[in-house]
N, C-alpha and C positions, 0 to 999 in steps of 0.2 A: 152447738157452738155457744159460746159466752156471750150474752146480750152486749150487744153494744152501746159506749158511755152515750152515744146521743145519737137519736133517730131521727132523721125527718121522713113525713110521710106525707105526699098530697098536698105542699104546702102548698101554698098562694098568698098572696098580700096586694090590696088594692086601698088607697088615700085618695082622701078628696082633694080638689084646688079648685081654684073658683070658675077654672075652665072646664071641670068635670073631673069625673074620678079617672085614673091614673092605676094603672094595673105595673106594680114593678115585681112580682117573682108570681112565678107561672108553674103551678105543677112539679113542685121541687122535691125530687127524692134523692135522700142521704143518711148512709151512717160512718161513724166518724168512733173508729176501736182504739181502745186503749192502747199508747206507746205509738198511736202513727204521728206522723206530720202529716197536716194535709195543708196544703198550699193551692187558693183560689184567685182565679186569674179573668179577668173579661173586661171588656170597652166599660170607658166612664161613661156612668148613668147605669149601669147594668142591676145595680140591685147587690151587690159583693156587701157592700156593710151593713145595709139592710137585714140582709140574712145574717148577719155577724150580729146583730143587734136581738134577731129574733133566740138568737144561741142564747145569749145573752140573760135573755128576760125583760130587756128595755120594751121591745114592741109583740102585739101578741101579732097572730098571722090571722087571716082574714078567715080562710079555709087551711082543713089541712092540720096536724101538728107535730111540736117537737118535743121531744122525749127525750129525759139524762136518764138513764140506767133505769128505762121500762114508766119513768111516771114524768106526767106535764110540767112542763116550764111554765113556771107563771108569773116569776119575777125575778131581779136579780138576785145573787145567790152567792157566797163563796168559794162554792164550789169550782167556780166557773171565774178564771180570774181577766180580766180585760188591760190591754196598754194597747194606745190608741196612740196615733201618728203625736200629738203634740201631748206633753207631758201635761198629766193635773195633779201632780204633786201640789199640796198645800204649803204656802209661801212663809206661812206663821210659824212652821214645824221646821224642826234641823232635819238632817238627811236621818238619822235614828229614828226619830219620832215618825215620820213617813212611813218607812218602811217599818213600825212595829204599831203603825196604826189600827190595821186590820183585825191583827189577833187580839191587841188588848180590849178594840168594840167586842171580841167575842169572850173575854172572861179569862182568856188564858192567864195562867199565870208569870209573874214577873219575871223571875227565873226562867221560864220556858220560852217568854218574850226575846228576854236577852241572848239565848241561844239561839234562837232561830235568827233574829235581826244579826247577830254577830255571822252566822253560816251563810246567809245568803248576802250580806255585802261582800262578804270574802269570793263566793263564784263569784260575782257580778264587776268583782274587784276596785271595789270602793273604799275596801280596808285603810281607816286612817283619814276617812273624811268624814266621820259618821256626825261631828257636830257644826260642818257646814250650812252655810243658810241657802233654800234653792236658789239667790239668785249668785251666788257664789259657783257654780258647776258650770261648765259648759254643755253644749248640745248633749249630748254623747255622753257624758255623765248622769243629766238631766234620763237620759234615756235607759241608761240602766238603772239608777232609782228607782225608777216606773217599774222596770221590771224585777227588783230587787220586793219591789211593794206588793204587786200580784203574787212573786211566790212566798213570800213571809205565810199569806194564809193555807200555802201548799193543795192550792185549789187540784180539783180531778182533772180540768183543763185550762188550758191557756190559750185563750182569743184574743187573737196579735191583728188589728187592723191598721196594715200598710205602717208598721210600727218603726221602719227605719228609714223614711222617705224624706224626710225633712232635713238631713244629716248628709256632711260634705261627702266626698266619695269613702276617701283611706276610712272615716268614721264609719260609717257604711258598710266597708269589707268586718272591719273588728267587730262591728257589731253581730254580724252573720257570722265568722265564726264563733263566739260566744255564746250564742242562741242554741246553735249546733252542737257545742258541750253542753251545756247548759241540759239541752233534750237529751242526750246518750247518758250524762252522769247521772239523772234526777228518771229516766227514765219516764219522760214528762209526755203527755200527751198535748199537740200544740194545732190551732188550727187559723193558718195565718192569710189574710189579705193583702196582696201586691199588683203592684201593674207594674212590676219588672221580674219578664222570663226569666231570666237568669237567675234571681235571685229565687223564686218557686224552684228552678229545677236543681239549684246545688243546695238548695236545705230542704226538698220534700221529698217526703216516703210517695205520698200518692197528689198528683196534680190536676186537681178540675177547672175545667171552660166554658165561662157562662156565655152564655146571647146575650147581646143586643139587649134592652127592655120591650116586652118584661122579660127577667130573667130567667133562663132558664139553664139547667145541666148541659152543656153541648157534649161533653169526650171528656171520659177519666183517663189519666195515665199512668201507671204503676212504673214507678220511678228509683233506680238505686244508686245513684250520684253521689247523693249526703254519706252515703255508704262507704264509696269507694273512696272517700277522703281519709276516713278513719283507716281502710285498707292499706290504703298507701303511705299512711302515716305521714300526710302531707297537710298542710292549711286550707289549701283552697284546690277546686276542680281542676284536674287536667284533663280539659277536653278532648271528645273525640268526636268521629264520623256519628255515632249513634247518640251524641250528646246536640249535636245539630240539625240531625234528621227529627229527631222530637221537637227541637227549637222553632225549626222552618215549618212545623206543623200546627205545631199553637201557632205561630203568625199567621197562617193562613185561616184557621179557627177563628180568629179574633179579627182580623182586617176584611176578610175577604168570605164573611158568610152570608150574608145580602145577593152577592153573585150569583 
């Protein structure tokens, strides 16, 4: 089998506070292959962005480690693209310059700049506001910039933490179908943090449940929801019995594992 883009093995991570050290992921095993969604789910405090941060390269892990394609993480990377609940787009840049940030820090050329920043506002459908200023966008444009900017460097993956949370409802649905093209056209590998079921189960391939802290793996789900949207050539899930029998399972996973 083909190594996969990122391995955890054994991880663990423990931080100090002046009330002692503090143990948030506990023995975490994961890999994460090319072209899934995975979508991670558990109680706040759990450790979910933690671990997203260790994907990352922001924190190392205490014990334990993580692996992009067979070699350590050791810091951030482009490979490895991040949009995080509140936009950090830079306020001094137009919406082009944002999104063609990344490749010209890496030497790209101009011409290859401009293609890329012109291809990816276009998914992201930003076409035609490329010389707005951030405080010009709303939410929801704000948020796809973000995401127009992670893929400008066409990273191996994309670390979505709780990236549409902030964002009214209808923004919300658009945004999740977009993301959803977005992953089918580009054939992206995506690995994203929510605390809404719903939203893990109509745009993941495979959906995990963490504990309580410290965090830990509780139940993976192999999931084909996001699937059957494309199937039915429809926008959004039409639920069913076996869409709610998994639903009522993570709740119980996540509310009631103490019991």
């Amino acid at each position: 089998m083909n190594e996969p883009l990122i391995r955890i093995e054994n991880l663990s991570l423990e931080y100090q506070t002046q009330a002692g050290p503090v143990l948030a992921l506990a023995d975490i095993n994961l890999e994460l292959k090319e072209g899934e969604f995975v979508c991670l789910l558990g109680p706040s405090g759990c450790g979910k962005s933690t671990l997203l941060k260790i994907i990352a390269g922001y924190l190392a892990p205490t014990t334990g480690q993580c692996l992009m394609q067979g070699e350590p993480i050791k810091g951030p990377d482009w490979h490895r693209g991040v949009v995080f609940q509140s936009p950090t787009l830079y306020p001094w840049m137009n919406l082009r310059k944002n999104v063609e940030f990344g490749p010209r820090m890496r030497g790209v050329s101009e011409e290859k700049i401009r293609e890329v920043s012109d291809h990816f506002l276009g998914q992201v459908k930003l076409t035609g506001f490329e010389d707005k200023w951030i405080f010009e966008l709303s939410g929801g444009m704000k948020q796809r910039a973000e995401l127009a900017r992670a893929l400008a460097n066409e990273p191996a993956v994309i670390l979505m933490d709780e990236p549409f949370g902030a964002l009214d409802a209808m923004t919300r649905v658009d945004m999740q179908g977009l993301i959803r093209e977005i992953w089918q056209k580009n054939k992206s590998t995506i690995f994203l943090i929510t605390h809404d079921i719903d939203e893990a189960l109509s745009l993941g391939t495979r959906v995990l449940v963490m504990s309580d802290r410290p965090g830990r793996i509780l139940k993976e789900f192999q999931v084909d929801f996001t699937y059957k949207v494309f199937r039915q050539d429809a926008r959004h899930r039409k639920y069913d019995e076996s869409y709610f029998d998994v639903k009522d399972e993570i709740i119980d996973l996540i509310h009631y594992q103490d019991e």
